[in-house]
N, C-alpha and C positions, 0 to 999 in steps of 0.2 A: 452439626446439621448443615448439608449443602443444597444449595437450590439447583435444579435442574430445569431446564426450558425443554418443551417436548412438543413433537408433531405426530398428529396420528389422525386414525376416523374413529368413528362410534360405528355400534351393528348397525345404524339406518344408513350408512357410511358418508353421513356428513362429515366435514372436515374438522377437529378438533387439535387446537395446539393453546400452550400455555404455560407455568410454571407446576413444580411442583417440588417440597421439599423433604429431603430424605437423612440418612444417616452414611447410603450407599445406593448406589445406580440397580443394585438387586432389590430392594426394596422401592426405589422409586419407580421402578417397571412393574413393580407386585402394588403398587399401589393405584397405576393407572391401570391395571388388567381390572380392577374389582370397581374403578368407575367406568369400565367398558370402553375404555380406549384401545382400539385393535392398532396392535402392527405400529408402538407407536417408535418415533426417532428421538432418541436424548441426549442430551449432551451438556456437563457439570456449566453453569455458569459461569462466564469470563475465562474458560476453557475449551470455546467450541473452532473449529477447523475450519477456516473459508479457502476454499480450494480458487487457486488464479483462475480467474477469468481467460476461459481458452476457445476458440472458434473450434465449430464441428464438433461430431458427436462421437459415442461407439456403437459401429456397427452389428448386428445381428452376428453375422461370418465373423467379427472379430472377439465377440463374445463366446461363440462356440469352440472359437480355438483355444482360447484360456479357458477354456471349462475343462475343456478335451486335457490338456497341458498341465492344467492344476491338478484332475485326477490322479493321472500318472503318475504327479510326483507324491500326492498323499499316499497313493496307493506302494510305492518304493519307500516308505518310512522316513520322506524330508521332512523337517520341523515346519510348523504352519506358518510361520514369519518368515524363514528362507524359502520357501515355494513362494509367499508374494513378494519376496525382493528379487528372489530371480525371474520369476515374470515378468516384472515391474521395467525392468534392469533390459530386457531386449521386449520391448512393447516400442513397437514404431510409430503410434499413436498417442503425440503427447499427450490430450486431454487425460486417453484413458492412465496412462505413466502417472499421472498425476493423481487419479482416483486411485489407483493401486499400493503408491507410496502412502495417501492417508488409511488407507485401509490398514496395510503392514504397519503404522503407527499407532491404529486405535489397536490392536491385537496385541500388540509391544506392552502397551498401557492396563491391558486386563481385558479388553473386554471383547465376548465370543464372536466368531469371525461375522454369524447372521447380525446382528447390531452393528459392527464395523459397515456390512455393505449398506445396510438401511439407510444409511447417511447420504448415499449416492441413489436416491433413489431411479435419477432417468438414466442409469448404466444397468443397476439393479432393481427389478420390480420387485411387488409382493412376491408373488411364484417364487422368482431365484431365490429369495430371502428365506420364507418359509421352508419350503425342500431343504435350504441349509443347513438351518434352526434344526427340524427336524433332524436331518444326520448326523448333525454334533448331539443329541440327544441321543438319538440310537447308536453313537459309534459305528455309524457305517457312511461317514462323508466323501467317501471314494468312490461308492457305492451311488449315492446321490449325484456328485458332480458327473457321472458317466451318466446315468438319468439326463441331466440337465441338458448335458452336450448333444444324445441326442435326441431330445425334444426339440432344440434351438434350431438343432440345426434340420430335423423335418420342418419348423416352421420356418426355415429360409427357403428350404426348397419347395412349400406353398405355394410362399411369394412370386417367388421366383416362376414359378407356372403359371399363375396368376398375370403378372408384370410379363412375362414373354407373349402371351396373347393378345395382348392390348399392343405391344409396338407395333403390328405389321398395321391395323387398321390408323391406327393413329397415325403413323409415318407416311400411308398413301393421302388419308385425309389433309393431311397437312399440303403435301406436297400439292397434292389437287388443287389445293386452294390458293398457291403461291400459283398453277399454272391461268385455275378460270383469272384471279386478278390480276396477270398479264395480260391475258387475253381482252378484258374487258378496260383494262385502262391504255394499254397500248396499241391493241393492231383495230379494235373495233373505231373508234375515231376516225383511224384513216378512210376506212370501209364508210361511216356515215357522210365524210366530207366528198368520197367521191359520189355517193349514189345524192348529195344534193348539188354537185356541180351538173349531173346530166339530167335532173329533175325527174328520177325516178319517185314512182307511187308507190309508199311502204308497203308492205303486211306488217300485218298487228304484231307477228313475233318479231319482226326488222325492229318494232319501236318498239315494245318493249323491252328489246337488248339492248337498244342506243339508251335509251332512258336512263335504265340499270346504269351503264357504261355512264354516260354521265352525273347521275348520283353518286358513284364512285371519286369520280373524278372531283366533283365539288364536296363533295362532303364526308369525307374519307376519315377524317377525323371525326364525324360524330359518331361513325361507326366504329370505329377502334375504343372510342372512350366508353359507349354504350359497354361493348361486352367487358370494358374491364371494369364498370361500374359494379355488369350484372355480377361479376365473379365475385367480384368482393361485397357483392350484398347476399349473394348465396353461401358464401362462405362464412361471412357474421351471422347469419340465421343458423347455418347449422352447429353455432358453435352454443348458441344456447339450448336449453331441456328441449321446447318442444318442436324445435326445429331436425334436431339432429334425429328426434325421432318417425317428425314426416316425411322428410328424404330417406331416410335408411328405411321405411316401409315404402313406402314408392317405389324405389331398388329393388327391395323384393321380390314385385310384383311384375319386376318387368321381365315380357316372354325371353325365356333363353337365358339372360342375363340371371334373373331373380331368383331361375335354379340351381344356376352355376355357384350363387353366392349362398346359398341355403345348404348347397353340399359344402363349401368353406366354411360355413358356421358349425357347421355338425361336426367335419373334421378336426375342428381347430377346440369346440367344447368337450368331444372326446379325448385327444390327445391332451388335453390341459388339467382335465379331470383326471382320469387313471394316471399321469405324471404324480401327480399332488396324491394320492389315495396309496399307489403303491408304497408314497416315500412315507408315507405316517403323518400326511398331513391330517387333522382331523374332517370330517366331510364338510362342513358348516364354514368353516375359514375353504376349504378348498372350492365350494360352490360361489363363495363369496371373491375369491380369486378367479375363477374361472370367467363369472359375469362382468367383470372389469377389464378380462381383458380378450371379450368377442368378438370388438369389432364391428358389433352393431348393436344399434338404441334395441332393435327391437326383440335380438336375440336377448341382449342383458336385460332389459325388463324380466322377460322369461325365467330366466335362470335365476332370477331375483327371488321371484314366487315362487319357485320351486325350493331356494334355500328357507323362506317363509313354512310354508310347508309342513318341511324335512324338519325343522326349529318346532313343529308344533307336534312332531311323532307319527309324521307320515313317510309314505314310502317315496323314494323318487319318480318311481315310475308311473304314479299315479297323476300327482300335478302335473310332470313333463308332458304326459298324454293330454292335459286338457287345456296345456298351452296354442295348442296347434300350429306353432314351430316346427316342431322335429317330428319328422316322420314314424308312422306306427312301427316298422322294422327294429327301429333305435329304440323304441319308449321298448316294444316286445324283449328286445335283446338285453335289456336295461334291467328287466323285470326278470327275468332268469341268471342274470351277473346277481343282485339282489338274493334271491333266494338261494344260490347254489353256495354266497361266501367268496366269489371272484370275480366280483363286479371291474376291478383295476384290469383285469385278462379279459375280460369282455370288452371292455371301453377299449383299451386296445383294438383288438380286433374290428372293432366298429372304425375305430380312427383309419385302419391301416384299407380300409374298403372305401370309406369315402375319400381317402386320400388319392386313390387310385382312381375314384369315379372323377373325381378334379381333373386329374389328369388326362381322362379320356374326356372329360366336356370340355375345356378347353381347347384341345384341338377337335372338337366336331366344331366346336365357335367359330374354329379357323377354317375351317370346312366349308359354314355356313356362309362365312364373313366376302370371302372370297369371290364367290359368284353375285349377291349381292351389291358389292365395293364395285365390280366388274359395271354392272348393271348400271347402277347410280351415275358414274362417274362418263358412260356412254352417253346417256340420255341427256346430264347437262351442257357436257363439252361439246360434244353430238347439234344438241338442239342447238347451241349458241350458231355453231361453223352452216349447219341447215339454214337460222334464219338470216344470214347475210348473206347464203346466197339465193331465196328466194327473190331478190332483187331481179338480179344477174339472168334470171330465167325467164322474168317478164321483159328483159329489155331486150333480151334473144330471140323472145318471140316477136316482140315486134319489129326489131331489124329483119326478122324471116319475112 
C-alpha cells in the first residue's frame, strides 16, 4: 500500500489537496473521482518532482508551437517519449525545457501523458489537460493536439487585437503627459517670474496654471506615491471575490469599452466550449473549464449557473438566456446547435463571428480613439500656452 499526496478541486471548485492511500496511482485517482475531487494532481510520496526554480514563464506563441510540433510528430508514428525528448532537446526556453524533461520522465515511469502535464499546471491548464485525457482515451491525440494548436493560437491572436488597440492611446497618453509635466514644471515658472517682475494682474487661468505649476513642483512626490498607492490598493481589492467581481462589472458597462469586452467574452466561451465538446470532453467538466478560464468575475459566475443548471437536466440555452450575459443571437444559435446534435459546429461558428466582430471594434475604438486623443490633448496643452499668454495681452494693451 502507497501513500499518495494529491491537489485538485471539488464540483463547488473549492480547492482540495491531501493524502490518500492506494495499492496503485489507478486506483488512487478512482478513489478521489468517487470523493469528487476533479482534475486531481498525484504524486507517490517521497517520489514527487520539484522542477528548479527558473525566472519567466511560457508563453501562449510558445505553447502553440509545441502543440503544433507535437502533433506532427504523433501524427508520423514517433514514440510519445521521443516526441517529448526531442522537443524538449531544441526548446529555447529553459523553464519550459525543464517542464518537458519532467513531463518525458513521468511518461518513462507509467504514467498517461494528461497526468504527466497536470503536474505543470501554470504551462498546462485544465483545457490542455483534459482535451488530452480525452485523446489518449479516444486514440485520436494527433487529432487533439491539432485542436489545441489552433485554439491557442486564435486565442493569441485575440490578445493580440486586443493589446494592439490599447498601444496607440496608451503611448500618446503617456507621452502627453511626460510633455504637460515639462511644460508645467519647467517653462511655466519662468513665465510666472517674469509676469511678477513687471507686476502684471493675473487671470484666474494664469493662477490657476502657476498654482498647478507649483504644486507640481513641491509636491511631486505625493503625487507619484498617491497613484502607486491607488494601483496597488486597486489591485489588492480585485484580487479578492468581491472585488474582482465589481470591477469586472464596472468594465462592462463602460460605453464602447464594455462591448468590446462582451464580444471577448463571447468569443473566447465559444471557442473554449466547442474546443472541449468537439474533443470528448464531457459538457459539465467542459462548462466547468470554460468559466475558469473567461476572464471575467462576471462572465464566470454566468457560466457557473449555467453548468448548475445543465447538472440539474436542463438545456443550456435556457439558463444562458436568463443570465443576461450573452446576447439573444448566441443563446438562439445555441438552442439550435442543441437540438440539431452539432452544437461544437455551432459554437464554432458563433466563435469565428465574434472573433471577427473584435476585430472590427477594435479598430472603430481606434477610429474613435483618435479624434477624441486629438481633442483632449488640444484643449489642455492649448488652454495651458492660452493662459500664459493672457498676461502678455493686457500688458500690450496697456502699453498701446
Amino acid at each position: 500500500m502507497a501513500t499518495y499526496s494529491y491537489k485538485g478541486r471539488t464540483r463547488s471548485g473549492a480547492a482540495a489537496e491531501g493524502t490518500v492511500e492506494a495499492q496503485s496511482r489507478d486506483e488512487a485517482l478512482a478513489a478521489l473521482r468517487r470523493q469528487g475531487v476533479l482534475n486531481p494532481v498525484i504524486a507517490e510520496k517521497g517520489k514527487e518532482f520539484a522542477l528548479p526554480k527558473l525566472r519567466g514563464g511560457v508563453k501562449k506563441k510558445e505553447l502553440a508551437i509545441f502543440t503544433r510540433q507535437f502533433s506532427v510528430m504523433i501524427d508520423a508514428g514517433l514514440p510519445l517519449v521521443q516526441c517529448l525528448e526531442i522537443l524538449a532537446a531544441q526548446q529555447p526556453n529553459k523553464m519550459f525545457q525543464a517542464v518537458l524533461n519532467s513531463v518525458r520522465g513521468d511518461v518513462e515511469a507509467g504514467m498517461t501523458l494528461a497526468d504527466s502535464l497536470r503536474k505543470h499546471p501554470k504551462v498546462f491548464d485544465d483545457l490542455y489537460c483534459n482535451m488530452v485525457a480525452a485523446g489518449e482515451t479516444g486514440g485520436i491525440l494527433d487529432t487533439i493536439l491539432q485542436r489545441l494548436s489552433l485554439y491557442i493560437e486564435k486565442i493569441v491572436k485575440l490578445r493580440a487585437a486586443v493589446r494592439g488597440a490599447l498601444i496607440y492611446p496608451v503611448s500618446v497618453l503617456v507621452i502627453a503627459g511626460v510633455v504637460v509635466w515639462v511644460i508645467l514644471t519647467f517653462v511655466i515658472p519662468v513665465f510666472a517670474d517674469l509676469f511678477v517682475g513687471l507686476g502684471a494682474r493675473l487671470p484666474l487661468p494664469t493662477r490657476l496654471v502657476i498654482a498647478l505649476s507649483n504644486f507640481l513642483r513641491s509636491w511631486w512626490w505625493l503625487l507619484i506615491g498617491s497613484m502607486i498607492l491607488g494601483g496597488f490598493g486597486i489591485r489588492q481589492y480585485y484580487k479578492t471575490h468581491k472585488g474582482r467581481r465589481v470591477i469586472d462589472g464596472m468594465m462592462l458597462k463602460v460605453p464602447v469599452i464594455g462591448m468590446l469586452l462582451r464580444k471577448i467574452a463571447v468569443a473566447r466561451f465559444c471557442r473554449t466550449l466547442a474546443t472541449l465538446t468537439s474533443s470528448g470532453v464531457p459538457i459539465l467538466d467542459g462548462l466547468d473549464i470554460t468559466a475558469r478560464t473567461a476572464g471575467n468575475a462576471v462572465v464566470e459566475d454566468a457560466i457557473q449557473r449555467v453548468r448548475s443548471s445543465v447538472e440539474q437536466g436542463k438545456t443550456i440555452n435556457e439558463p444562458l438566456k436568463e443570465t443576461k450575459v450573452f446576447p439573444d443571437m448566441v443563446v438562439q444559435m445555441i438552442a439550435v446547435g442543441e437540438q440539431t446534435g452539432a452544437m461544437d459546429t455551432m459554437l464554432s461558428k458563433i466563435a469565428d463571428f465574434y472573433e471577427d466582430e473584435v476585430d472590427e471594434a477594435t479598430a472603430n475604438l481606434l477610429s474613435l480613439l483618435e479624434p477624441v486623443m486629438i481633442v483632449f490633448l488640444g484643449t489642455v496643452i492649448g488652454g495651458i500656452v492660452v493662459s500664459m499668454y493672457l498676461p502678455m495681452f493686457s500688458l500690450i494693451s496697456k502699453i498701446g
